[in-house]
C-alpha positions in Angstrom: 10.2 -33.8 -20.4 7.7 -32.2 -23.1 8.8 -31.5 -26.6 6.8 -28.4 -26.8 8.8 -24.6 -27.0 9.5 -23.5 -23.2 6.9 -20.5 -22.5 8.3 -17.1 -22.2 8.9 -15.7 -18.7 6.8 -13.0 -16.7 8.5 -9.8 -16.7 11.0 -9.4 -14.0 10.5 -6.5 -11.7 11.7 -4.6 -8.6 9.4 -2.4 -6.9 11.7 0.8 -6.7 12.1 4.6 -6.1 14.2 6.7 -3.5 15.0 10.1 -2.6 15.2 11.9 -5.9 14.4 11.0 -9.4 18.1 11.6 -10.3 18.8 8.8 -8.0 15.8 6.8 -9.1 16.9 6.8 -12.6 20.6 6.0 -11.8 19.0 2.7 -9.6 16.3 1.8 -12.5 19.3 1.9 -15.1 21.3 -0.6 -13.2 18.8 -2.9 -12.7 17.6 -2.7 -16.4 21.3 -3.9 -17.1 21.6 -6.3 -14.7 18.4 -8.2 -16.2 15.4 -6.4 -14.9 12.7 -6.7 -17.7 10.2 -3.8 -16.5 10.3 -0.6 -14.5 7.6 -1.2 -11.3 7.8 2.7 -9.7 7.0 3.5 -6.4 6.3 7.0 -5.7 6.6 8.8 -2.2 3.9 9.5 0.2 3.2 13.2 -0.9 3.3 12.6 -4.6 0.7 9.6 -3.8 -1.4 11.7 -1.8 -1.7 14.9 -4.2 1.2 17.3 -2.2 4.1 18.8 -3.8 7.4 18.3 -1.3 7.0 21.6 0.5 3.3 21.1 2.1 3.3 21.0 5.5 2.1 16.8 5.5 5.2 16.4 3.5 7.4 17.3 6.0 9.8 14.3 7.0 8.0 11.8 4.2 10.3 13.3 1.1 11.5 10.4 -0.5 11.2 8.1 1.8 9.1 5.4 0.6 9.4 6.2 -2.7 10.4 9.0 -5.3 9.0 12.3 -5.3 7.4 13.6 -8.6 6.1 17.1 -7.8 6.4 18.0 -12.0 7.2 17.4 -15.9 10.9 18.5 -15.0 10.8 15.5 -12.3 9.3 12.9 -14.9 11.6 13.6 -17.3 14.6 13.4 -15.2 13.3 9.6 -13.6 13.2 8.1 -17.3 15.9 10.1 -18.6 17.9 8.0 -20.9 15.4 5.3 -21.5 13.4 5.1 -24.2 9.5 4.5 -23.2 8.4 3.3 -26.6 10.5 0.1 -25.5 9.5 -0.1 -21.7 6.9 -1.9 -19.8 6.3 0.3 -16.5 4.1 0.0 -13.5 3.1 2.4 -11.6 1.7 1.9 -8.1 -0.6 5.4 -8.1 -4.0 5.4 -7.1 -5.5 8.8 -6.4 -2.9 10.7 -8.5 -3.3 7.9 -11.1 -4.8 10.3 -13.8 -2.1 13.3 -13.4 1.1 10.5 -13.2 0.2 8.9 -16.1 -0.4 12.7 -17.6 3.3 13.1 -16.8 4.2 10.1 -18.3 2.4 11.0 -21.4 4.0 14.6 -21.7 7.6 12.9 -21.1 6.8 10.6 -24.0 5.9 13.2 -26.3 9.4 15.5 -25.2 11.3 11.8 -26.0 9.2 11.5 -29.1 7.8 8.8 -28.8 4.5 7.6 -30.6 2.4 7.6 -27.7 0.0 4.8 -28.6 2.7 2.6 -28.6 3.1 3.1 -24.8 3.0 -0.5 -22.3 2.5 -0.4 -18.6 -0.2 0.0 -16.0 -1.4 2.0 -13.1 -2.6 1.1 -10.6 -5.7 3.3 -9.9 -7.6 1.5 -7.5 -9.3 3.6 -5.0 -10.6 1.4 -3.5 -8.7 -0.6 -1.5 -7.1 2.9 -0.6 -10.1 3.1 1.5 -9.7 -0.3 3.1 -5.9 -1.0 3.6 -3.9 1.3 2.2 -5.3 5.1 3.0 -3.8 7.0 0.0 -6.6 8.3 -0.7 -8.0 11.8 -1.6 -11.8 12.3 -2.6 -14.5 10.4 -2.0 -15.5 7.0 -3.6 -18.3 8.2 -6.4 -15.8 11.1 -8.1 -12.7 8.5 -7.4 -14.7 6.0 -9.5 -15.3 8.3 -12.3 -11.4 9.5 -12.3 -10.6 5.5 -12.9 -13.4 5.9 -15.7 -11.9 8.5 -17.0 -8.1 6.9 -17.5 -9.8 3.7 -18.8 -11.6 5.5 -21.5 -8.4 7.6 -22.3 -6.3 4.8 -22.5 -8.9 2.5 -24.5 -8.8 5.5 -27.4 -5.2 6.5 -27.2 -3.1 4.4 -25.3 -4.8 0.7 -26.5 -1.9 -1.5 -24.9 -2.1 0.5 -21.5 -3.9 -1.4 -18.6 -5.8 2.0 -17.2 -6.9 -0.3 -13.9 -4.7 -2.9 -11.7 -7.5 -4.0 -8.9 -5.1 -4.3 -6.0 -5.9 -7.3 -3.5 -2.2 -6.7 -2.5 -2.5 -4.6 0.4 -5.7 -5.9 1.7 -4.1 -9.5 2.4 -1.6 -7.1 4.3 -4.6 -5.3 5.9 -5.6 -9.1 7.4 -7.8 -10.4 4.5 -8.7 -14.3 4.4 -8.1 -15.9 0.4 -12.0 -15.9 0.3 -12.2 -12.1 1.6 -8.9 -11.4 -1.0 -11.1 -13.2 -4.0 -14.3 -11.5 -3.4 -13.4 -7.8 -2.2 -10.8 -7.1 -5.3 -14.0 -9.2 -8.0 -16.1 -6.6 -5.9 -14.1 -3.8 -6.8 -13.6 -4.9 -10.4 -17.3 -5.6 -11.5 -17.9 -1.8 -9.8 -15.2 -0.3 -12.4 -16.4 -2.6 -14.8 -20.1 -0.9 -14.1 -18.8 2.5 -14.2 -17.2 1.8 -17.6 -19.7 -0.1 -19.2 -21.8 3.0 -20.3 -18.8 4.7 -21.6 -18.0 2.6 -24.8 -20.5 1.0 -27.5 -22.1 -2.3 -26.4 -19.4 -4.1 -29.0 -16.2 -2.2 -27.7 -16.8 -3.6 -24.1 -14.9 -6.8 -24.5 -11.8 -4.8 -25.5 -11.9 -2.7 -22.6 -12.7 -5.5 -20.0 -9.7 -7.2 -21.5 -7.7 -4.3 -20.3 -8.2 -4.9 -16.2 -5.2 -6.2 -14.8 -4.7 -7.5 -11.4 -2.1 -7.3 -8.8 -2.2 -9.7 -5.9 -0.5 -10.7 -3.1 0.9 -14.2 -2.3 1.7 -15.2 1.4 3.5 -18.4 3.0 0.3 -21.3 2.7 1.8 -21.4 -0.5 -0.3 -24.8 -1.8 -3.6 -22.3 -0.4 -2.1 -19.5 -2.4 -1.6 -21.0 -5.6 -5.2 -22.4 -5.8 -6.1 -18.9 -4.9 -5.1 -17.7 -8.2 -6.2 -20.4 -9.7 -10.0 -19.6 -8.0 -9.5 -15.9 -9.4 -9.0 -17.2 -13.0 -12.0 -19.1 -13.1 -14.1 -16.5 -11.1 -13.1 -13.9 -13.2 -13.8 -16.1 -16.5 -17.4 -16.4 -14.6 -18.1 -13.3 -14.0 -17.3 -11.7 -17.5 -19.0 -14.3 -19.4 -22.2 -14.4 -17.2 -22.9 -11.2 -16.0 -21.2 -9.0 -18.7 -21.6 -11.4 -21.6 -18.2 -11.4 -23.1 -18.3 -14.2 -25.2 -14.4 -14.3 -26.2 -12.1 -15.9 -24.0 -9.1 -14.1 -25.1 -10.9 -10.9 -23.1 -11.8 -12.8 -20.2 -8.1 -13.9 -19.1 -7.1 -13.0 -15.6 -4.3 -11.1 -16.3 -2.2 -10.3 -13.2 0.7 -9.1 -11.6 2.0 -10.0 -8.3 4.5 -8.8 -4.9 4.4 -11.2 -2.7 3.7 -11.2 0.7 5.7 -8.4 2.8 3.8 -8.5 6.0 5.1 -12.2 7.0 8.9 -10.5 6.4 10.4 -10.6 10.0 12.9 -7.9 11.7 14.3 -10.8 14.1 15.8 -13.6 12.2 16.0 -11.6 8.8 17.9 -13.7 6.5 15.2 -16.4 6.8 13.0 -14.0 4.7 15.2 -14.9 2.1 13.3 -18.9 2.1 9.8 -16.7 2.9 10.1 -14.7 -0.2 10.9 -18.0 -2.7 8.1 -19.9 -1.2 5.5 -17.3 -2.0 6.9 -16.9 -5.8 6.5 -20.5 -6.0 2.6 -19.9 -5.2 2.5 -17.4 -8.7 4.6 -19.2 -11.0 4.1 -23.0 -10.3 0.4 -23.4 -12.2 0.7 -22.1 -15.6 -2.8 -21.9 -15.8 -2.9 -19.2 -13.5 0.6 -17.4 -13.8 1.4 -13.8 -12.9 2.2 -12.0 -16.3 4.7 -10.0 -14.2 6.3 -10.5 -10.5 8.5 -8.2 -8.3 9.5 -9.6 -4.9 10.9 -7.6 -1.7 14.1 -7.7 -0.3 15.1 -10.0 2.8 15.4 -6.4 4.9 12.1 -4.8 4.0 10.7 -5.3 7.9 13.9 -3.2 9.0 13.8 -0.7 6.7 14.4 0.9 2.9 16.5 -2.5 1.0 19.8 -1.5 -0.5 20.5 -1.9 -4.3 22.5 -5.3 -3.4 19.0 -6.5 -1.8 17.1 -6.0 -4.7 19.5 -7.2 -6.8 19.3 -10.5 -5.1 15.7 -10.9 -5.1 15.5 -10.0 -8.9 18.4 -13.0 -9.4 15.7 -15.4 -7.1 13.6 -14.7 -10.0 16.3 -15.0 -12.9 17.1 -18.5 -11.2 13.9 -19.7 -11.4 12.9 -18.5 -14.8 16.1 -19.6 -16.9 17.6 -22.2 -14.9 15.0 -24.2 -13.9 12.5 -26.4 -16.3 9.7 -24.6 -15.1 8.1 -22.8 -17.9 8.8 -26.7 -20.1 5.8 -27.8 -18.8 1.7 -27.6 -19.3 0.1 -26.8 -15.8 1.3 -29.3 -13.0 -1.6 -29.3 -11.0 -4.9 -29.8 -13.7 -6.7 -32.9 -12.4 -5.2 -33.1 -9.2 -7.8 -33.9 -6.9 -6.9 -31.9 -3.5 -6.0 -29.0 -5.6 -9.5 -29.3 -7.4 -11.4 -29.7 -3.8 -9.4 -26.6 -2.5 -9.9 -24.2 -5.6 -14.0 -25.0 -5.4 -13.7 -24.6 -1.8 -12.2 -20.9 -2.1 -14.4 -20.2 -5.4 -17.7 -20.9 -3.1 -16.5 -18.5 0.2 -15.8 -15.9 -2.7 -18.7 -16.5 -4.1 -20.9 -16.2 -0.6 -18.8 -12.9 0.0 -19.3 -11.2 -3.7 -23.3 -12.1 -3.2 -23.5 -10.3 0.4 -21.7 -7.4 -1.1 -23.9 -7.1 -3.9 -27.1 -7.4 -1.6 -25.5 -3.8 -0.3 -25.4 -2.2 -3.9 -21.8 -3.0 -5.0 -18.1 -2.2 -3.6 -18.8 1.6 -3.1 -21.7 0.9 -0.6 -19.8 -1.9 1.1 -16.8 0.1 2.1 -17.5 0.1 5.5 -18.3 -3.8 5.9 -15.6 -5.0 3.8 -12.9 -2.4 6.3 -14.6 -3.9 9.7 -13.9 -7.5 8.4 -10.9 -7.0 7.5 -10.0 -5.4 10.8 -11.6 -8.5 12.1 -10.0 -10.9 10.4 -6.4 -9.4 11.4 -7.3 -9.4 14.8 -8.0 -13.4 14.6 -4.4 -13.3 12.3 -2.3 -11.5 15.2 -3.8 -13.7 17.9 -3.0 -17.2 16.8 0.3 -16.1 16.6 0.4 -14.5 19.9 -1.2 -17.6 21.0 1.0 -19.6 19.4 -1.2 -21.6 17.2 0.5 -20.2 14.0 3.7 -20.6 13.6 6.2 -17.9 13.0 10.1 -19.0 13.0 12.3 -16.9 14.8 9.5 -15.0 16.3 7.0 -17.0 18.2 8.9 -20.5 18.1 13.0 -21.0 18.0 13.6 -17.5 18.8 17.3 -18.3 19.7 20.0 -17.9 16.5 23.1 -16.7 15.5 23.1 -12.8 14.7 22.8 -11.7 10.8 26.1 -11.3 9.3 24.1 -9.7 6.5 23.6 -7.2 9.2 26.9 -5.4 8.3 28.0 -1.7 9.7 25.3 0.2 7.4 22.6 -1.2 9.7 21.6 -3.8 7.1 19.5 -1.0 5.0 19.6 2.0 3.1 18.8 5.6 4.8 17.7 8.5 2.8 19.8 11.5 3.6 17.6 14.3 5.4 19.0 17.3 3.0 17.2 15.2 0.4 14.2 17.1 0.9 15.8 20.5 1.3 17.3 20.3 -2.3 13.9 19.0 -3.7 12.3 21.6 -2.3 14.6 24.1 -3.7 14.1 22.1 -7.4 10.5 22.6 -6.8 10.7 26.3 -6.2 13.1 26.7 -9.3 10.9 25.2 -11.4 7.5 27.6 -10.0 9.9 30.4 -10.4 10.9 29.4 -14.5 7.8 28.6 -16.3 4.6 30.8 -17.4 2.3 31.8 -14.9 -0.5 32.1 -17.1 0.0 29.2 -19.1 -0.5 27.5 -15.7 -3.5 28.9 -14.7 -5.1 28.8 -18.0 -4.1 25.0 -18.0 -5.6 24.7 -14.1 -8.6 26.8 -15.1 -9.6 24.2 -17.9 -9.2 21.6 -15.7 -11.5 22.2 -12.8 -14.4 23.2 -15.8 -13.8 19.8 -16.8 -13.7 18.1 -13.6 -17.0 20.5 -12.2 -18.8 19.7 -15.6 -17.9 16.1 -15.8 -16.2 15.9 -18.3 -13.0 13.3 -18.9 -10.3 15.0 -16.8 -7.7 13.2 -19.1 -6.9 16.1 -21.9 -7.1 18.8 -19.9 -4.3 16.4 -17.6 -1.8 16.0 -20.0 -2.0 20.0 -20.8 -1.7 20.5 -17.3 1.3 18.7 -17.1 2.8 20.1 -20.1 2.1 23.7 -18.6 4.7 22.7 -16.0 1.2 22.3 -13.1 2.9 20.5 -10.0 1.3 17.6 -8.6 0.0 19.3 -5.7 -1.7 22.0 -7.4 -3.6 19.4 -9.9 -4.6 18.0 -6.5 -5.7 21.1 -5.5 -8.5 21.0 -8.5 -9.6 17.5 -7.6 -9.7 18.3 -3.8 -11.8 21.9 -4.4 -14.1 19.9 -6.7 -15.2 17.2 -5.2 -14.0 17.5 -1.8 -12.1 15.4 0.5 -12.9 12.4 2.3 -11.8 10.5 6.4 -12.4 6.8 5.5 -13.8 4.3 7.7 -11.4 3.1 10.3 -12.8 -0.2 10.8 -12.5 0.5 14.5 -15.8 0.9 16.8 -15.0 2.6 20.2 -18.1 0.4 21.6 -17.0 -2.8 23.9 -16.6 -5.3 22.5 -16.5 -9.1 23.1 -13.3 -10.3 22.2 -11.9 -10.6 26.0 -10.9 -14.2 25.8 -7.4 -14.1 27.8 -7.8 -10.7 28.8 -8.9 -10.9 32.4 -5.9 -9.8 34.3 -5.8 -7.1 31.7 -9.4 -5.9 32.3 -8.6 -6.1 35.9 -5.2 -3.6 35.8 -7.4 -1.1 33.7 -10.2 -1.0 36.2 -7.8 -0.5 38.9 -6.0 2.3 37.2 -8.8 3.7 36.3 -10.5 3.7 39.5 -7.3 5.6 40.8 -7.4 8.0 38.1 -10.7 8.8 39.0 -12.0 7.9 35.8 -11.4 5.8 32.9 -8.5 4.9 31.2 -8.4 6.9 28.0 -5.9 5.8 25.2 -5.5 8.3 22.4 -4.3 6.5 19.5 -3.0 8.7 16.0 -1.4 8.3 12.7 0.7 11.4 12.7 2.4 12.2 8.5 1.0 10.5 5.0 1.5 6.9 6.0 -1.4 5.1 5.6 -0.5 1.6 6.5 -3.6 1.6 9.5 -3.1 -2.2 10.4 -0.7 -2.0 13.9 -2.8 1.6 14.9 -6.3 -0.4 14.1 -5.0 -3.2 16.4 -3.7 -1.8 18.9 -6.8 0.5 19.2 -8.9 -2.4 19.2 -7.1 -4.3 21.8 -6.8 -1.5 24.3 -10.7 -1.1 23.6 -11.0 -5.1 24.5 -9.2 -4.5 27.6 -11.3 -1.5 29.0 -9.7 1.6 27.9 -11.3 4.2 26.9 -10.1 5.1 23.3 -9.9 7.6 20.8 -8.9 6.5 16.9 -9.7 9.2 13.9 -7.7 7.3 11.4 -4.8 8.3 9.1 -3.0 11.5 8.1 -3.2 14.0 10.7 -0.8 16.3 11.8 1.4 16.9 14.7 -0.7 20.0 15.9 -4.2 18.0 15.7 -2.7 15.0 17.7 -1.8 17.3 20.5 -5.0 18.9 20.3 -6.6 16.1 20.6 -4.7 14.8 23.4 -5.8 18.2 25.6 -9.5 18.1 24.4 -9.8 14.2 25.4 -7.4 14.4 28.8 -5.6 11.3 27.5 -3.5 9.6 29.3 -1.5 8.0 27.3 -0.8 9.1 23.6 0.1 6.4 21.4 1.4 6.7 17.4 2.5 4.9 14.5 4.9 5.8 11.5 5.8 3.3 9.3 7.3 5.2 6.7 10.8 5.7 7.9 9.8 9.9 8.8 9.5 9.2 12.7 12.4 11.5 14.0 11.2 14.7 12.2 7.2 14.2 13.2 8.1 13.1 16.4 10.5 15.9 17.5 7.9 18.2 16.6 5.1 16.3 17.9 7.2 15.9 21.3 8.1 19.9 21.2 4.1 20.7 20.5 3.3 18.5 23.9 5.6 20.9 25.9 4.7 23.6 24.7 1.0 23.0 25.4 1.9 22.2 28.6 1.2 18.2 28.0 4.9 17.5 28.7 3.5 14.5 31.5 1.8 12.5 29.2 3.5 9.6 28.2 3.9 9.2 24.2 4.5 5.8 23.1 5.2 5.0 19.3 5.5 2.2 17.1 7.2 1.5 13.5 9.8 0.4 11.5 12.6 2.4 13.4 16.4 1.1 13.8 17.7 0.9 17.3 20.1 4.3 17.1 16.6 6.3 16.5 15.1 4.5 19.0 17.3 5.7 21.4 17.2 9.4 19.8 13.6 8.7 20.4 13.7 7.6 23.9 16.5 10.6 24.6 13.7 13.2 23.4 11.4 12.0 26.1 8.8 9.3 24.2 8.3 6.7 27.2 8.2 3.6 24.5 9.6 2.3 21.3 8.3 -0.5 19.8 9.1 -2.3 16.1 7.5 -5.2 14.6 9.0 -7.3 16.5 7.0 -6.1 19.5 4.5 -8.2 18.4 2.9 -9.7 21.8 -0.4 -6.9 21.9 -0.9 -7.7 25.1 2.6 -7.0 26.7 2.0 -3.9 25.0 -1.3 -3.0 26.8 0.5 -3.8 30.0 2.8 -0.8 29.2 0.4 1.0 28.7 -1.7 1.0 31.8 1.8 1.0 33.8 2.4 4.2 31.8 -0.8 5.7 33.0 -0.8 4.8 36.4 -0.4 7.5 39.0 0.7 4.9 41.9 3.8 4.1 39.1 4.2 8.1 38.7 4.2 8.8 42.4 6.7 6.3 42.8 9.0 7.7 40.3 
């Protein structure tokens, strides 16, 4: 054993937020006193994507995946009672970044707090909104120059602050390779890094390159994983020292953050996420050389639905476990000179560094959007098929499907559920608070803001007046979307044929035949009906039913009810097919099924997919959708089956 002082351990996080901040608060407060080290917030989907709770996209998606933060009053009440001056919190924001950390700001000031003493990060990468995660609001050039515009706040008044966490967290969930994860997040930090540069004298660069953080994801190839990181410390070391010229190390340390892996979490077999979950950590923590500064893991139940308090309290003490009862952090890096790990990490640097220089060939990150989606939708595809082919591995799912049921399965379901009048009473918060503070005060405060956003100007001060004016979040979003405009990313998804048929011939055949007794093609309309964003099971099952013959429609994420069903009457689908993953599927649904009626499209079959317990299923099936499917459903192809069954009239007439 070494004689040298243990190393201090990362900070110990849960990624948390439900319902209402008054709830939120209660949940971060326990697990600050059961050990917890740092706050990690999630927000829900209207506060990410610029609503307040009573928009119309909101509807069924308040609180559900996260806390809903429509004002100062809301801010306050989520860190009420602890002190900020002594916190370290993470934020996962992107598009809102600049107007959340505004709040956070204002609710610093009301706790009087020296705001330049403030720690924590946002997350603020736009970019991999438009590749994986579709939280999104304006386009890429104005949501560059808002993640500018925090950076250079922060670097003036907020020095410990990291204004920018490149996210290559949810693009390993959109499919991504390690080379593609390595190269796509370096891609998107030398273009912040760009739009910085110019901001700041030539000598104050170093300070603010030193401020990028990471956050990264870490899946089950756990020996792969760990030289990952370690590839992304030396790449990163590269590429400040040689193409930005930082000369002192101390700026050019990856500094990073980490979930690991939730899209390998399984809904049959459950508890064995428990094994999945410490594996990956291992990945992040083993190498010191290249370990995460902070790590927050998901709960065993996440691929059934929202984790309990108990849950999380169990992964934090998988972390506690590790960290203070193990000799881990006793030793200098465990892997330097070992010869496979050297050969791997150069392997992985040289595919990242292929990538980065074809990305560069087309003018950086922003231009590249579109390639770096398609491959990633590409590289999923490959993902999903060696597992329905068997060739990967999945226990419990693919291979020894047979086990006992989960006693940790209990008479709650196994998960939390957010009760529905939730949003009712948030709403009526929301309309309380409209109601009690100065009009004109607001609009003067919104007026100053869209001159500075129209004129270019940092949007950061006229922000934080905003939010002490008592401006909601959906009416600061209201600036940025008048602006600059909003903006459909690329959905990865070409309606062209394609080639990927291997296995598919009886498939191609049923289509043909069903088509030929429709009297014309097949024609599958796929949609993403709420805020959810997660695109990965609607881009693959759109690009399977393409591979098989059909005739498909995808227009991407957010859109409402009212344009699915429009859709479906302007295109004659057949078949209507939809995906929720947020938990909000019986309130869209009942009103997407109602709208279908009423437009007289009550015979065509609806078909949906997400994370959606068995007694809605059933609720689900009762209100006349023809299939439910959850990620255990994940054979695409017995899926496609369904589908042309669905749509055939000789299986109608029959019926």
């Amino acid at each position: 054993m070494s004689d040298r002082q243990a190393d201090r351990p990362w900070l110990i996080r849960t990624y948390a937020g439900h319902s209402t901040a008054q709830a939120s608060n209660a949940l971060y407060r326990s697990n600050l006193a059961r050990g917890q080290t740092g706050l990690s917030v999630a927000f829900d989907l209207p506060t990410q994507t610029g609503y307040d709770s009573d928009h119309v996209l909101a509807r069924g998606e308040v609180g559900k995946v996260g806390v809903p933060v429509c004002h100062l009053g809301d801010m306050e009440t989520l860190f009420d009672q602890i002190p900020l001056d002594q916190m370290n919190t993470s934020m996962t924001i992107n598009a809102t970044a600049p107007w959340l950390l505004s709040l956070y700001i204002a609710v610093a000031e009301r706790q009087g707090v020296d705001t330049t003493k403030l720690q924590g990060t946002v997350q603020n990468d736009l970019i991999k909104e438009y590749l994986s995660r579709g939280t999104y609001i304006c386009p890429p050039a104005p949501s560059l120059r808002m993640i500018g515009d925090v950076a250079e706040y922060c670097y003036k008044h907020i020095p410990k602050w990291n204004p920018m966490n490149v996210c290559s967290y949810h693009l390993q969930e959109a499919g991504a390779t390690p080379e593609q994860e390595l190269a796509f997040a370096l891609a998107t930090a030398t273009a912040v890094l760009d739009e910085l540069k110019p901001r700041v004298p030539a000598e104050d660069f170093p300070v603010l390159a030193g401020r990028i953080s990471f956050f990264v994801n870490a899946g089950i190839r756990f020996v792969t994983e760990m030289c990952k990181m370690r590839a992304f410390v030396d790449l990163w070391d590269e590429i400040l020292q040689e193409r930005y010229g930082v000369e002192d190390p101390k700026f050019r340390r990856f500094r990073y953050g980490v979930q690991v892996n939730s899209l390998g979490l399984t809904e049959q077999q459950p508890e064995n996420n428990v094994y999945r979950i410490l594996i990956e950590m291992l990945a992040v923590t083993l190498s010191k050389k290249a370990r995460a500064r902070a790590v927050q893991l998901p709960a065993w139940n996440e691929a059934l639905g929202l984790p309990r308090p108990w849950d999380q309290q169990w992964s934090m003490r998988m972390q506690q476990i590790l960290a203070y009862e193990t000799d881990l952090l006793e030793f200098d890096d465990l892997f330097d000179g070992n010869p496979a790990v050297d050969a791997k990490v150069e392997a992985l640097k040289n595919g990242a560094r292929h990538e980065l220089a074809n990305i560069d060939g087309m003018g950086g990150a922003v231009s590249a959007i579109e390639y770096m989606k398609s491959r990633l939708v590409e590289s999923n595809a490959d993902r999903l098929g060696r597992i329905e082919a068997g060739e990967t591995v999945v226990v419990g799912v693919n291979k020894w499907q047979e086990g006992e049921p989960s006693p940790l399965q209990s008479e709650d379901g196994g998960i939390m559920v957010v009760d529905p009048g939730v949003e009712a009473d948030q709403i009526a918060g929301l309309e309380a608070w409209r109601a009690a503070r100065d009009a004109d005060a607001v609009q003067q405060a919104l007026g100053t803001l869209r001159a500075a956003a129209r004129e270019g100007r940092n949007i950061m001060p006229a922000s934080i007046a905003c939010a002490r004016a008592g401006v909601t979040t959906g009416e600061w979003a209201a600036e940025m979307r008048a602006v600059h405009g909003e903006y459909r990313g690329p959905t990865g998804v070409s309606a062209s044929p394609s080639n990927r048929t291997e296995g598919l011939d009886d498939l191609r055949e049923a289509v043909d035949a069903v088509s030929g007794r429709l009297g014309r093609r097949l024609r599958f309309l796929m949609g993403k009906p709420g805020l959810d964003g997660h695109s990965n099971g609607a881009e693959q099952i759109a690009c399977r039913a393409r591979d098989c013959g059909m005739d498909i429609r995808y227009e991407g994420i957010r859109l409402t009810p009212e344009q699915i069903v429009a859709a479906a009457i302007e295109d004659e689908a057949h078949v209507v097919g939809l995906s929720i993953l947020s938990g909000s599927h019986m309130p869209l649904m009942e009103e997407l099924m109602e709208r279908m009626r009423a437009a007289g499209q009550g015979h065509v079959p609806v078909i949906v997919g997400g994370i959606i317990p068995e007694e809605d299923a059933a609720r689900l099936r009762e209100m006349g959708v023809a299939r439910v499917y959850t990620p255990k459903d994940f054979e695409l192809n017995t899926i496609m089956m369904d589908i042309v069954t669905l749509a055939d009239p000789k299986a109608v007439a029959a019926e």
